[in-house]
C-alpha positions in Angstrom: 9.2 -58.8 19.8 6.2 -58.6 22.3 8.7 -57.9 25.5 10.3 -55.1 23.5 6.8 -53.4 22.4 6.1 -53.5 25.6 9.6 -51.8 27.2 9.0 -49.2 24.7 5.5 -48.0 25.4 6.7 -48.4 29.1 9.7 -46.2 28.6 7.0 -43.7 27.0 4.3 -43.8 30.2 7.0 -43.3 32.9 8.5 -40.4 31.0 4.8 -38.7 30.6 3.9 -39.3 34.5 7.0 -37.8 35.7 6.6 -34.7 33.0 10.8 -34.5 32.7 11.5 -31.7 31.0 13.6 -31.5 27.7 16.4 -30.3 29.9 16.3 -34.0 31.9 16.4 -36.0 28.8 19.0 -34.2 27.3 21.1 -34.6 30.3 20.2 -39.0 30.6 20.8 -38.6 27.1 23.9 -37.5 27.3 25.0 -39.7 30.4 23.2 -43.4 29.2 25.5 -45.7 28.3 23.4 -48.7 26.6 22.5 -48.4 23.1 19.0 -49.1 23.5 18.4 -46.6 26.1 20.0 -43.6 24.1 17.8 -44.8 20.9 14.5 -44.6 23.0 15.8 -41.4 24.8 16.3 -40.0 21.4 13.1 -40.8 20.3 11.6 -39.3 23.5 13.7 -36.0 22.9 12.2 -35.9 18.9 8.5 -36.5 20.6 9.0 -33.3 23.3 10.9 -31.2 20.6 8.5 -31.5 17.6 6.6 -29.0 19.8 8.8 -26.4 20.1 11.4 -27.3 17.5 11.3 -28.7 14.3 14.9 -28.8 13.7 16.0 -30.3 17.2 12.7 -33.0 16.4 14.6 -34.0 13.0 18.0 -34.4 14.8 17.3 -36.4 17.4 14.2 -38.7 15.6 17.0 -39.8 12.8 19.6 -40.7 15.6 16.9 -42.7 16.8 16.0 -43.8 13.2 20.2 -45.0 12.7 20.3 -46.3 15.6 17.2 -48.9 15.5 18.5 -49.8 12.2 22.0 -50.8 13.1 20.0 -52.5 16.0 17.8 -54.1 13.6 14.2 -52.9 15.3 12.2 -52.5 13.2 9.0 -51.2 15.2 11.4 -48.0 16.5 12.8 -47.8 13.1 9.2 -47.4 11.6 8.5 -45.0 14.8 11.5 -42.5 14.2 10.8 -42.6 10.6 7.4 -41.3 11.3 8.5 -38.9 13.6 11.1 -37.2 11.4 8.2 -37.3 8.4 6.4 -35.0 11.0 9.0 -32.9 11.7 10.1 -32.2 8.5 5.9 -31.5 7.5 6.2 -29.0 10.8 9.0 -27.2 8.5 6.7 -27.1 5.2 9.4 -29.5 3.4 6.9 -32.1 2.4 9.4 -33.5 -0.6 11.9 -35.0 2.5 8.3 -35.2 4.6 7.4 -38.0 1.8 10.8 -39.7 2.0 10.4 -40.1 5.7 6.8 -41.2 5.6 8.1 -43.7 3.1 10.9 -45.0 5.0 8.2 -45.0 8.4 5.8 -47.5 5.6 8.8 -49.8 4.4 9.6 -50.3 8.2 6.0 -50.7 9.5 6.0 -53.1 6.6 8.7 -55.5 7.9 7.4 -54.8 12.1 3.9 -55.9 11.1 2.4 -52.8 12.6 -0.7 -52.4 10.9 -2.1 -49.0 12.6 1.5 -47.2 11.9 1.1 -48.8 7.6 -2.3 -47.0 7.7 -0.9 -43.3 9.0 2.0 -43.3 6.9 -0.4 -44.1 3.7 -2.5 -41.7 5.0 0.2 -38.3 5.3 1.8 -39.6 2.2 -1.9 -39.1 0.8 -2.5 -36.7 2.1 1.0 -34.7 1.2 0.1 -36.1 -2.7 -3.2 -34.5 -2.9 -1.9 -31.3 -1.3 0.2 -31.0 -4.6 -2.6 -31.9 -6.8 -1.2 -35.1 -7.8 -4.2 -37.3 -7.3 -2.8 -40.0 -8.8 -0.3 -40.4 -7.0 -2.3 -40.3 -4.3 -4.8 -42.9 -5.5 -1.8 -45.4 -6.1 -0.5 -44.8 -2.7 -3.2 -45.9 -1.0 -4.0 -48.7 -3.9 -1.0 -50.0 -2.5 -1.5 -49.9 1.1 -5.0 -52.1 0.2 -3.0 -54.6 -2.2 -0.7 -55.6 1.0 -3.4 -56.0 3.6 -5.4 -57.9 1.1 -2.2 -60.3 0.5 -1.4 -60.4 4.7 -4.8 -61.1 4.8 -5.6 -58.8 7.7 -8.7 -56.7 8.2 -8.9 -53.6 6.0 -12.0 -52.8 6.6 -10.8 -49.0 7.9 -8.7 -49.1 4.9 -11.7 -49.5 2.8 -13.3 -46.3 4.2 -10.1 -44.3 3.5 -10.1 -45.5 0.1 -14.1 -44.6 -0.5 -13.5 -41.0 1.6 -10.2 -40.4 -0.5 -12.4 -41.1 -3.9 -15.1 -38.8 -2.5 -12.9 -36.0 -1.9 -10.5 -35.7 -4.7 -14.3 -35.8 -6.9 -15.3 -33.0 -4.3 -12.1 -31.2 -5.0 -12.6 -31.2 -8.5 -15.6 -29.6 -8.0 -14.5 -27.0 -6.0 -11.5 -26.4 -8.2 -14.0 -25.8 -11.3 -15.9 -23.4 -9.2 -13.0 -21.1 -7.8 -11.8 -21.2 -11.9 -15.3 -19.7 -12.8 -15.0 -16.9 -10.3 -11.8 -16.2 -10.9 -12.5 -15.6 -14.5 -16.0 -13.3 -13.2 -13.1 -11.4 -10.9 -10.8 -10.7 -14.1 -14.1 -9.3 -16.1 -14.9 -7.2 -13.1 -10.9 -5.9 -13.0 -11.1 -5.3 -16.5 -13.8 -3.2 -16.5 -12.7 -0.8 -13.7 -9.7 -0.9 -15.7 -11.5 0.5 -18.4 -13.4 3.1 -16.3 -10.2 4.1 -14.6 -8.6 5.1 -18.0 -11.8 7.3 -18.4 -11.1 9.2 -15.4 -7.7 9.8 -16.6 -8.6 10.6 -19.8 -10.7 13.7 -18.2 -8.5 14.3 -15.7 -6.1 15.0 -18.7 -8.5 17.3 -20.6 -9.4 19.3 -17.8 -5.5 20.1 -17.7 -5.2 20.7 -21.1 -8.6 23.5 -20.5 -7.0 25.0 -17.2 -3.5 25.7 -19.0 -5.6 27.2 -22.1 -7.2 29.7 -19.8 -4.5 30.8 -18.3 -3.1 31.9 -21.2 -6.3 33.7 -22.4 -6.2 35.7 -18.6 -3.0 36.4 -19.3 -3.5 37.7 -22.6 -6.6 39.7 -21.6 -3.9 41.3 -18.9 -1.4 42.3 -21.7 -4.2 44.0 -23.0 -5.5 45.7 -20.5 -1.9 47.1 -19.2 -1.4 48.3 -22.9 -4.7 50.8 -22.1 -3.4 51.4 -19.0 -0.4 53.0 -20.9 -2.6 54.4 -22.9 -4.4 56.4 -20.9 -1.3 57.7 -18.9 0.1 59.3 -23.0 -3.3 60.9 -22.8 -2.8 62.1 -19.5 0.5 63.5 -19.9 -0.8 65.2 -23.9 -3.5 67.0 -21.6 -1.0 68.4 -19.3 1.0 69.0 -21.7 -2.3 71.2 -23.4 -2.7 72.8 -20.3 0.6 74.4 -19.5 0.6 75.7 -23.2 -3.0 77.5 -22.7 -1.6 79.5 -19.3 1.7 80.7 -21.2 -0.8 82.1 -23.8 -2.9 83.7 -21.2 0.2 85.4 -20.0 1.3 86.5 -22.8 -1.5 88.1 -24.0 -1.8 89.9 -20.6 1.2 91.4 -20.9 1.1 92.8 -24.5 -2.2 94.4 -23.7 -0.2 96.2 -20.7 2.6 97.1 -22.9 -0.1 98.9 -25.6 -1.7 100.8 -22.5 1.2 102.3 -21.4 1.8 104.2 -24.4 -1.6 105.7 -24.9 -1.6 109.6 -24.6 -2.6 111.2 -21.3 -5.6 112.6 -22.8 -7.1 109.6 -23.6 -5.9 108.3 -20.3 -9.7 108.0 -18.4 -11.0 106.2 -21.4 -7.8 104.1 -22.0 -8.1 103.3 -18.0 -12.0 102.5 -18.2 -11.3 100.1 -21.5 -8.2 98.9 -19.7 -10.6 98.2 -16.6 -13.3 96.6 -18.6 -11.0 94.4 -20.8 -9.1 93.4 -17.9 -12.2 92.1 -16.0 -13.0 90.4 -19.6 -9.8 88.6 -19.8 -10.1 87.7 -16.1 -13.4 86.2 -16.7 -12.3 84.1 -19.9 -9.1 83.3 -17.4 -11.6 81.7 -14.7 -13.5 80.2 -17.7 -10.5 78.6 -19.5 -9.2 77.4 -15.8 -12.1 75.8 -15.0 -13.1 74.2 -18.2 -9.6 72.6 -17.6 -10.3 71.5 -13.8 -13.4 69.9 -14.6 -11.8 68.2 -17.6 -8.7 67.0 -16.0 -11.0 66.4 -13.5 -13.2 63.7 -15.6 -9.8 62.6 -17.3 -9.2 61.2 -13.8 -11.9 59.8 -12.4 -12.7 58.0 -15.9 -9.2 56.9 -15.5 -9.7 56.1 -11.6 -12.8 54.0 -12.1 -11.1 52.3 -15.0 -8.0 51.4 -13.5 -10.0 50.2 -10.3 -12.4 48.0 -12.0 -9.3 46.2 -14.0 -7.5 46.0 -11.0 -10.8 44.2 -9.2 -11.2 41.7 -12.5 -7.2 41.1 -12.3 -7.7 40.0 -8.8 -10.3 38.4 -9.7 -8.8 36.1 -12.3 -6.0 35.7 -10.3 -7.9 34.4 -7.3 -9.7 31.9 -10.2 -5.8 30.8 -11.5 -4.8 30.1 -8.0 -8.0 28.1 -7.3 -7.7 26.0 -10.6 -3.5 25.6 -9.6 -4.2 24.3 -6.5 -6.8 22.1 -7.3 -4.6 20.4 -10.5 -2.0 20.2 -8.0 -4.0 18.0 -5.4 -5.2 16.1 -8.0 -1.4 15.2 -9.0 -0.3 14.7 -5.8 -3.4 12.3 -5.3 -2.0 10.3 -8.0 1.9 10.9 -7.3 4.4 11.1 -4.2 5.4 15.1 -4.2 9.1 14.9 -5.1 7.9 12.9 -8.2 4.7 15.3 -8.9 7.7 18.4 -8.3 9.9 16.7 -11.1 7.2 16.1 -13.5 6.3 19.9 -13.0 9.5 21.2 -13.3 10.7 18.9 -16.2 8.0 17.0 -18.0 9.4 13.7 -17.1 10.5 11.9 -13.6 13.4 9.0 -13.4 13.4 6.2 -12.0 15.2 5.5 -8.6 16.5 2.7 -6.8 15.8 2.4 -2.9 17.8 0.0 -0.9 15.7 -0.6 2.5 11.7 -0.3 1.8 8.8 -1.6 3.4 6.3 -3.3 1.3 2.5 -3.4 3.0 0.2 -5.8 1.1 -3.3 -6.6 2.3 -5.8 -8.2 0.6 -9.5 -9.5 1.7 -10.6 -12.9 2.6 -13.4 -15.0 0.8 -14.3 -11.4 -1.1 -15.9 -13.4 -3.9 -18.3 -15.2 -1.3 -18.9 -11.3 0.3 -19.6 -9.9 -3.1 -22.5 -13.0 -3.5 -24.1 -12.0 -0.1 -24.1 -8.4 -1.0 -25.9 -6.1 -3.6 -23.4 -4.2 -6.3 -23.9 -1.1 -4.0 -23.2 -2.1 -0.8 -20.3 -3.9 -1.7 -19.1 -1.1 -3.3 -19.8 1.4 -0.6 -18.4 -1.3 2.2 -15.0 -1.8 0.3 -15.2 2.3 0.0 -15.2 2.8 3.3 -12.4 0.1 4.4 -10.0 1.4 1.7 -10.8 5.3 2.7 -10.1 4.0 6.7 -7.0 2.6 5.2 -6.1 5.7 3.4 -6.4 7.7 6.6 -4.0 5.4 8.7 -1.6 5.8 6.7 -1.6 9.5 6.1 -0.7 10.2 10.1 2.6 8.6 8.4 4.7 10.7 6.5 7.3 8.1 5.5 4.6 6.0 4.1 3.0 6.4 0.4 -0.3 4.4 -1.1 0.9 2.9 -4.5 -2.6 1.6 -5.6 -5.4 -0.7 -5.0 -6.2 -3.8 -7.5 -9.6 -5.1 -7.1 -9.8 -5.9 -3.0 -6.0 -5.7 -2.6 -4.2 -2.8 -0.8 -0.9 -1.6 -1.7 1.6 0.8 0.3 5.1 1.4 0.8 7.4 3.4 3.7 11.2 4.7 2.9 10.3 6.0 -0.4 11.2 9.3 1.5 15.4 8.9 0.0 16.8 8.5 3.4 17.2 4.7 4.9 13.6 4.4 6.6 13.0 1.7 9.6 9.2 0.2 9.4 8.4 0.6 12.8 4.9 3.0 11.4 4.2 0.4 8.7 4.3 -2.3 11.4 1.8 0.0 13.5 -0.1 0.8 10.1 -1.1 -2.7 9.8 -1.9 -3.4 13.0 -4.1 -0.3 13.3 -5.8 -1.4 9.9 -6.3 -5.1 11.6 -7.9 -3.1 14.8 -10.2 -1.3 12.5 -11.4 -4.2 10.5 -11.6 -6.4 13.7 -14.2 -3.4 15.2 -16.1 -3.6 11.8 -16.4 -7.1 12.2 -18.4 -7.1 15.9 -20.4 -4.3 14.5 -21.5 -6.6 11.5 -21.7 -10.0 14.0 -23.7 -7.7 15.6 -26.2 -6.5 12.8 -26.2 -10.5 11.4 -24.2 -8.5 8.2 -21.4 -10.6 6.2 -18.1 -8.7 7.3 -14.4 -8.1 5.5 -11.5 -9.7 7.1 -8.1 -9.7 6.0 -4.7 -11.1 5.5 -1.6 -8.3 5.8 1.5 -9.4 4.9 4.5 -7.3 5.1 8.8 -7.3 3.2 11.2 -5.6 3.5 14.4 -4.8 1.2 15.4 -2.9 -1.9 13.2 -2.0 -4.6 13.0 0.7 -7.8 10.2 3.0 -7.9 8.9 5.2 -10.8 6.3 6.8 -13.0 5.2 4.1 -15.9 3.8 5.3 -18.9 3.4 9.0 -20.3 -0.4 9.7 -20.9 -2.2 7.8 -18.5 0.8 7.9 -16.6 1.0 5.8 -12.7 3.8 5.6 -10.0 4.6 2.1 -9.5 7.2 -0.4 -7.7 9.2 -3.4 -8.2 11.4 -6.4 -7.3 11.8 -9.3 -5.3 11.0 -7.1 -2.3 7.6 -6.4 -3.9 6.9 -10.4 -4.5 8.7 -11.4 -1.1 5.8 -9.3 0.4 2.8 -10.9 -1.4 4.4 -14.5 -0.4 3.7 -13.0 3.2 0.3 -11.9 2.7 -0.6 -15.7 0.8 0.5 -17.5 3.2 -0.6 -15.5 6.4 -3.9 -15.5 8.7 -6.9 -13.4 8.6 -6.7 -10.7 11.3 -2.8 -10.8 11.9 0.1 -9.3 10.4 2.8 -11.8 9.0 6.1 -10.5 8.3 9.2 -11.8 7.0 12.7 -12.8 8.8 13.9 -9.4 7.3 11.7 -7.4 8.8 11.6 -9.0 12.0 15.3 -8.6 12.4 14.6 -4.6 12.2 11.6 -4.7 14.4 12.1 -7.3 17.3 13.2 -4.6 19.9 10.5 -3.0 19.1 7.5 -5.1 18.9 6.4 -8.8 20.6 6.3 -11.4 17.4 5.8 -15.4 17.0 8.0 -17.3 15.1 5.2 -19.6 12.5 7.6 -21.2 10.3 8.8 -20.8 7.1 7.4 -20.2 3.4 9.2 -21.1 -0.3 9.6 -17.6 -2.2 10.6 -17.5 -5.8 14.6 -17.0 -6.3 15.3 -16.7 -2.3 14.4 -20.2 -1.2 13.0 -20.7 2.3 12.1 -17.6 4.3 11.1 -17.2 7.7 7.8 -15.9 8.7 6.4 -14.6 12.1 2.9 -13.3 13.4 3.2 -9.6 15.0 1.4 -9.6 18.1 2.1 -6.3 19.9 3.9 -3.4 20.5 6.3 -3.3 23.8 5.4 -1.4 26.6 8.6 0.8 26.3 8.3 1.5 22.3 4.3 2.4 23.0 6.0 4.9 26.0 8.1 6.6 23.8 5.5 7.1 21.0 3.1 8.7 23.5 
């Protein structure tokens, strides 16, 4: 047993001094012809893959594993069991990382190999308190202590485990109580801006209600003042009317006075011409008198009706500048609430459907350790810091047109691109996020700087078909959902602050585009295992074109 300990660990040295490469072992792999030599090249492979490749480390440390079975070695059976156990714990499937680390225990068990029984009780553990079963945990490691008490071999390092274990699962049920107390502070807090959102809404409302009733008194008062207006032009028209009736009488009379002095006698001819002369300049003078009585009247008439019609057209223009003002601003404020096809609908028919979208983008970010920030930082200051993070968010994503904020909740940021109707790619939404990570990451070395507590965040990104729509009818909210929606809060969970994590999905649309790192995979509700992958920059080409 000694002789073939020492072969192995042998094998092991040479193949570190002489740094072969994967491609090397493969190939003596492939061209050994003893069976013990492909089990401990096998083993050698799992060792250089677990590195690189979880899968490849799996394959080759249970060939190993089969084969030091059937040989009946037990110390390279407990080895490759190990090694498979840490392969399949690289790939975040700790049930069949337990069942390996089990098999590695049984084995080290029967090989005697004390340090190998102490790190397979230690993952399995480990693996046990990561599920919050402490139990199981405790009993693992009550175990481990039961059979190096009945071997009889030294457990003193055992014993320390055991103590350490004790201490922490106590410590974690401290902390556990702790995080439950602020997260029932963080609900009371959401609650309440709940409540003081629904206020603004409320008033938002009213203020409609008031704008729509005065547009209907302006437009009232306008009725009215077009009925004087036609008025005044009947008056107009009765004067002229007066007028042309006054100048025939003028005429006539005129002309019967010349009729009755034409057959006066000749002897009365000087004194008929003298009256004639005198009555004429009479009738000439109560002409002139009559003519401009009527000029200066019809005069008055319109400049009374010139003034008048000036001033109402100044107080029309007036009000109408006032009803534009008061349109436009009720029209920013719905389009600050809703996307402008769905603000149009509403408008246009009270109501706005649903609609299904087959390829969108889903952004979540939310911030890191925020309840430990908000302890550091008065009410204000928090208030005005998370103010000024979500209004730099807001303004990223407006140089976007195919991308739409849904909403905020508490420190979590929500937006969405391809909302637009036409099959959108997320190429901006990619460049969003990392633009928001740049921002954040310059806030941070400002704060370092100052000795200030700073906000760092996790942005994870989805993408894939969702439904989008307007929920509600008073206090009314555009809204989205599906898997795609949940699929992209799995990515922010599970990702890193100051990176963007993104799913296989979306890195299938952006790869050409943009330089990503592959970080494993993630279990998501109704779609099993998904792929995950960090997004570290944009290629040199893409950046080319944007510029």
């Amino acid at each position: 047993m000694k002789q073939l300990f020492i072969l192995f660990f042998l094998s092991i040295s040479l193949a570190g001094i002489a740094q072969e490469s994967i491609e090397t072992l493969e190939k003596e792999f492939q061209e050994a012809s003893s069976g013990k030599d492909k089990m401990y090249l096998a083993y050698q492979l799992g060792e250089a893959y677990l590195r690189v490749n979880a899968d490849k480390s799996i394959e080759y440390g249970k060939q190993a594993y089969q084969m030091a079975t059937n040989m009946k070695i037990d110390a390279m059976a407990a080895q490759a069991a190990y090694l498979v156990g840490q392969g399949y714990e690289r790939d975040r499937n700790d049930r069949n990382a337990e069942v390996w680390y089990r098999s590695a225990l049984a084995a080290a068990k029967q090989a005697g190999d004390s340090d190998l029984i102490i790190k397979s009780v230690e993952k399995r553990s480990r693996l046990a308190t990561k599920d919050r079963d402490y139990r199981k945990a405790y009993q693992i490691v009550e175990e481990a202590f039961t059979y190096f008490s009945q071997k009889g071999t030294s457990i003193s390092d055992l014993e320390n485990k055991f103590e350490r274990q004790k201490s922490q699962l106590e410590k974690e049920k401290r902390r556990l109580d702790d995080e439950r107390e602020a997260l029932q502070t963080e609900i009371d807090n959401l609650i309440s801006e709940r409540d003081v959102l629904s206020t603004d809404r409320d008033r938002l409302q009213q203020r409609q209600q008031q704008l729509v009733q005065e547009k209907k008194q302006v437009e009232d008062k306008i009725s009215e003042k077009e009925e004087e207006l036609a008025t005044v032009a009947e008056a107009k028209q009765r004067a002229e009317e007066v007028a042309q009736n006054k100048a025939l009488e003028v005429k006539q009379l005129t002309r019967q006075k010349l009729e009755q002095e034409a057959v006066l006698s000749a002897k009365e001819a000087e004194l008929a011409k003298a009256t004639l002369e005198a009555e004429r300049a009479t009738n000439r003078q109560k002409q002139l008198l009559i003519l401009a009585g009527f000029g200066t009247l019809l005069a008055l008439l319109l400049l009374v009706l010139f003034l008048y019609t000036r001033r109402s057209r100044r107080n029309l223009k007036e009000k109408n500048k006032i009803i534009q003002q008061e349109r436009e601003r009720s029209e920013e404020l719905l389009l600050n609430i809703l996307p402008k096809p769905i603000a149009d609908e509403l408008k246009e028919y009270g109501k706005a459907k649903a609609r299904k979208f087959d390829q969108v983008t889903v952004l979540f970010s939310d911030f890191v350790n925020f309840t430990a920030i908000a302890e550091k930082l008065p009410p204000e200051e928090l208030v005005e810091e998370l103010d000024k993070c979500f209004k730099a968010f807001d303004f990223i994503i407006s140089q976007y047109d195919d991308i739409e904020k849904i909403k905020t909740i508490g420190d979590a940021y929500m937006c969405a691109g391809g909302l637009t109707g036409r099959k959108g790619m997320p190429y901006n939404i990619i460049r969003a996020a990392m633009e928001m990570q740049q921002f954040l990451d310059e806030q941070r070395k400002e704060k370092m700087r100052l000795g200030k507590p700073y906000f760092e965040a996790r942005i994870g990104v989805h993408t894939g078909p969702v439904v989008a729509g307007v929920v509600g009818v008073n206090k009314f909210a555009y809204d989205i959902w599906g898997d795609t929606v949940n699929i992209a809060s799995r990515m922010e969970a599970n990702g890193q602050e100051g990176h963007v994590n993104i799913s296989d999905t979306t890195y299938g649309l952006v790869k050409y585009q943009f330089d990503c790192e592959y970080r494993g995979k993630v279990q998501a509700k109704n779609k099993g295992l998904i792929d995950m992958y960090f997004v570290r920059s944009e290629k040199a080409k893409n950046l080319a074109a944007v510029s």
